[in-house]
C-alpha positions in Angstrom: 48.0 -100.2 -3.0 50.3 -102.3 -0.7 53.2 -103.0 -1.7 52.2 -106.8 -1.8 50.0 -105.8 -4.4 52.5 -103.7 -6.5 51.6 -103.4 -9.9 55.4 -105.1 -10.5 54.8 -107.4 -8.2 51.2 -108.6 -9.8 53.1 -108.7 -13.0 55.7 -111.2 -12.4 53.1 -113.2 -10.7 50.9 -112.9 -13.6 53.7 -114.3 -15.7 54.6 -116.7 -13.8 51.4 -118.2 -13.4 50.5 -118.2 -16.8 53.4 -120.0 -17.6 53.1 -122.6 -15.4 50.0 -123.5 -16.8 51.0 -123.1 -20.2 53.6 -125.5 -19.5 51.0 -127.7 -18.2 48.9 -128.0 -21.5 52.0 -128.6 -23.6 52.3 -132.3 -21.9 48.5 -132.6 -24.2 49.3 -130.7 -27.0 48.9 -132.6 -30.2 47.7 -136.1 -28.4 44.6 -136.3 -30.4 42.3 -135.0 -27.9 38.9 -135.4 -27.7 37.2 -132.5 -26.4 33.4 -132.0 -24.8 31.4 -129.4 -26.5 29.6 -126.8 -24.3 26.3 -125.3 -24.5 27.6 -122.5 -27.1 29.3 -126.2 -29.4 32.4 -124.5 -28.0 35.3 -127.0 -27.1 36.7 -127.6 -23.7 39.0 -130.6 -23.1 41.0 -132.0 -19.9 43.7 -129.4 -20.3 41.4 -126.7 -20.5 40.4 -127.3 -16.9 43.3 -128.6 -15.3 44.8 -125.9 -16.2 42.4 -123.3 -15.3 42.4 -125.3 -11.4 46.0 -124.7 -12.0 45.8 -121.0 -12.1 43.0 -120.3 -9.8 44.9 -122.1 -6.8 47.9 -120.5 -7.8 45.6 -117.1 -7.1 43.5 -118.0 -4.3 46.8 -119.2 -2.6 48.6 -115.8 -3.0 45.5 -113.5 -3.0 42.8 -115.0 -1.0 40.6 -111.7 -1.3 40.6 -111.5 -4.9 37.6 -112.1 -7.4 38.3 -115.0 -10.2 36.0 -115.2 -12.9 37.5 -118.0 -15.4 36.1 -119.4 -18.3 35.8 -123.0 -17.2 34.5 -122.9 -13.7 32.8 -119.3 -13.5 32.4 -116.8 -11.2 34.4 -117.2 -7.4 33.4 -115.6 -4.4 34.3 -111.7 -3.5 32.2 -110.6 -6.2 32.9 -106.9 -4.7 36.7 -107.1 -4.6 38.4 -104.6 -5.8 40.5 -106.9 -7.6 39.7 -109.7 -10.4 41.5 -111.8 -12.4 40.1 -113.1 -16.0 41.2 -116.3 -16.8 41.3 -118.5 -20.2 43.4 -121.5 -19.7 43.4 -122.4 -23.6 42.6 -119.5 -25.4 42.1 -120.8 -29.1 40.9 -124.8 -27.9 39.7 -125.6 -31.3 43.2 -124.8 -32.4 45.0 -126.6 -29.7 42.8 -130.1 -29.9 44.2 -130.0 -33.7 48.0 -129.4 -32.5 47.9 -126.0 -34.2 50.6 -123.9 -32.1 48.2 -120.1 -32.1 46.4 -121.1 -28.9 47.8 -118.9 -25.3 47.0 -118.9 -21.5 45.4 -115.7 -21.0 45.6 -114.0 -17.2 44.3 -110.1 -17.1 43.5 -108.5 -14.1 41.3 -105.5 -13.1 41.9 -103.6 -10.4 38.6 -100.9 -9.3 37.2 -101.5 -12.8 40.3 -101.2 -15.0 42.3 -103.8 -16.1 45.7 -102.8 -15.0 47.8 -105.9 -15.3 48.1 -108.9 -18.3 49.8 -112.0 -19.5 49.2 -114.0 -22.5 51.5 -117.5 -22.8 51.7 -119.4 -25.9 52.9 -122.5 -25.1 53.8 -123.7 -28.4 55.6 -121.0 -29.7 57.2 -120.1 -26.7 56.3 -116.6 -26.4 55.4 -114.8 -22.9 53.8 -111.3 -23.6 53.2 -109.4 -19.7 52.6 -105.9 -19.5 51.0 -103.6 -16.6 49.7 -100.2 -15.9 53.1 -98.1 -16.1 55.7 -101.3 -16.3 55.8 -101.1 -19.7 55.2 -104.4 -22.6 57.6 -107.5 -22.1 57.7 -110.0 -25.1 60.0 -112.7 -24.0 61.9 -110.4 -21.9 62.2 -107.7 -24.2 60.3 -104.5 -25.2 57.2 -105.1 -27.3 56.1 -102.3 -29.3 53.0 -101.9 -31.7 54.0 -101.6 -35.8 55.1 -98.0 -36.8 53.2 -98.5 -40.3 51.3 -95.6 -40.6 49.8 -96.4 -44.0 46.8 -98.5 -44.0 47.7 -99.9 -47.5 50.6 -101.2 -46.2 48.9 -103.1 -43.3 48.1 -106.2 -42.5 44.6 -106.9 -41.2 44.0 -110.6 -38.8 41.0 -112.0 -37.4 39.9 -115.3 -36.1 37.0 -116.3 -38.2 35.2 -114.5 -41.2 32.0 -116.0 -40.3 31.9 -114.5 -37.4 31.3 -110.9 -38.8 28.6 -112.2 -41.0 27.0 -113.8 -37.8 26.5 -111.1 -35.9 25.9 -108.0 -38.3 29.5 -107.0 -38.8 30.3 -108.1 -42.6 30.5 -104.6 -43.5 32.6 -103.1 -41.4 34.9 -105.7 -42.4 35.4 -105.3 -45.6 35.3 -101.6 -45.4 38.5 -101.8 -43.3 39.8 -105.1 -45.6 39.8 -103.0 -49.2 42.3 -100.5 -47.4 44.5 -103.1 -45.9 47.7 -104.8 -47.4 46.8 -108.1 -46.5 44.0 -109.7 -44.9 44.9 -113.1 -42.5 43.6 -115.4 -39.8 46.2 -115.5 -37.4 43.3 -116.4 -35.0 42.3 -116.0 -31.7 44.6 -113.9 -29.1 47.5 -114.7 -31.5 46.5 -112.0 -33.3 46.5 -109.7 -30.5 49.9 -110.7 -29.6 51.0 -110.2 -33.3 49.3 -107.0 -32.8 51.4 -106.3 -29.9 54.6 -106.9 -30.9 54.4 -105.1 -34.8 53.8 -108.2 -36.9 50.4 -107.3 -37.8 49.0 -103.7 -37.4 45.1 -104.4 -37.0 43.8 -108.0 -35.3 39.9 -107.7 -34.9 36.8 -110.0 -33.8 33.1 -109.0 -33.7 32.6 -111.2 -30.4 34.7 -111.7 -27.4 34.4 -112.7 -23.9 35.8 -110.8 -21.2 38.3 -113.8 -20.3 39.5 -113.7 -23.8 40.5 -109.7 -23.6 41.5 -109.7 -19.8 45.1 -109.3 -20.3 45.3 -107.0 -23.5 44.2 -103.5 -22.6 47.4 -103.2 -20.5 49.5 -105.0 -23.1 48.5 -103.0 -26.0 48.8 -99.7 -23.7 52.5 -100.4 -22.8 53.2 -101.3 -25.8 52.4 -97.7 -27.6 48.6 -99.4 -29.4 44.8 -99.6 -28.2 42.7 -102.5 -27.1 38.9 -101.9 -26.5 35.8 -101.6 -28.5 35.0 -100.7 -32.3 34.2 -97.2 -31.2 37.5 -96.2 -29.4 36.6 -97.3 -25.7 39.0 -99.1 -23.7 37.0 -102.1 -22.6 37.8 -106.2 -22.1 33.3 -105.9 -21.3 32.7 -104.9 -25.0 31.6 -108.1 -26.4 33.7 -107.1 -29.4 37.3 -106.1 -30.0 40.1 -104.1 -31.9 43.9 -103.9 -31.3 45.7 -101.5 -33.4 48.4 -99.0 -33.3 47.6 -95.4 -32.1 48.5 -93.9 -35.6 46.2 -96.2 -37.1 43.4 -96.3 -34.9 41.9 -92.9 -36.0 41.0 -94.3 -39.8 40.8 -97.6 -38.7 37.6 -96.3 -36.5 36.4 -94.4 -39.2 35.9 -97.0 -41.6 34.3 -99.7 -39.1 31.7 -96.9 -38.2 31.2 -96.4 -42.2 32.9 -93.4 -42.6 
């Protein structure tokens, strides 16, 4: 890797980036919106995509021979590149067109497969989470570090939507792992996984996710002393599914959403 493309150096633009576009959004945050809705009845409104065109100049500018796969415009050239950047603009739109403050600007970015670098923004909370392969976990500037509760009766459980586990086979893993827990929450979307991040909740977990909505965590979690990846202990933003938890927890935790 040139030193161009030092991890460190990817970081800071990472950040930077998803800042800048997280600033963006804030000049349409609670202005009463009205979105489209896409083929899935998902959301997307004007600041979803200017803020998306925001980020993929801002990466074909500095790093014309990367991949970009966002969630808004798709796929980019250099399919083959060694590296690619996941992109979700508005991470939580359905929250964001309601002026709720949990939505982020999510930036992840794989490198030969893995995904070695991430940045999540939330806008509205002012939070900048930015992590990378070896650099350790940055919340605002400081250390992030995953809870140290190592009792699952004292922890607290997040997701983004109940119905989701329901609609796609998952309800009982669910409550399996939700009769152990403390206290069960939606502190949705990647807010959870930020909370999960930096110790204010010790599991966040969805039974569907896009790639663009995991890019930046593996590496977060990682730095930060946790685990990001699939319900079966796999490191993975490809999963269609996801868990972040801390690495005294994730043993059980993985035992009871496999039925154990």
């Amino acid at each position: 890797m040139s030193a161009s493309h030092s991890l460190a150096d990817l970081m800071a633009f990472a950040a930077e980036t998803a800042y800048l576009a997280g600033r963006l959004t804030l000049g349409y945050f609670g202005t009463n919106l009205s979105p489209d809705y896409k083929a899935d009845d998902s959301p997307v409104t004007v600041a979803d995509r200017l803020a998306e065109e925001l980020i993929r100049g801002r990466i074909e500018q500095a790093y014309p021979d990367h991949a970009i796969v966002g969630e808004e415009f798709g796929a980019s050239a250099h399919a083959g590149a060694s590296h690619r950047w996941f992109i979700d603009p508005i991470d939580g739109t359905k929250s964001f067109m309601r002026g709720v403050p949990l939505y982020g600007v999510l930036l992840g970015l794989e490198i030969e497969g893995r995904p070695e670098v991430g940045a999540a923004y939330y806008p509205a909370t002012d939070e900048l989470l930015v992590a990378a392969t070896g650099e350790g976990c940055w919340w605002n500037g400081r250390r992030a570090r995953v809870s140290d509760v190592s009792d699952l009766g004292r922890a607290y459980l997040s997701c983004t939507d109940l119905a989701s586990f329901e609609a796609y086979g998952r309800t009982a893993a669910w409550e399996r792992l939700a009769r152990r827990a403390y206290y069960r929450v939606g502190w949705s979307d990647s807010y959870g996984y930020l909370l999960a991040a930096t110790g204010r909740v010790e599991i966040m977990m969805d039974p569907i996710m896009n790639a663009w909505d995991a890019g930046p965590f593996p590496p977060i979690l990682a730095e930060a002393g946790g685990y990001f990846g699939d319900w079966q202990g796999n490191v993975s933003i490809h999963a269609g599914e996801a868990l972040a938890t801390s690495r005294a927890l994730l043993p059980e935790v993985l035992a009871l959403v496999k039925g154990g």
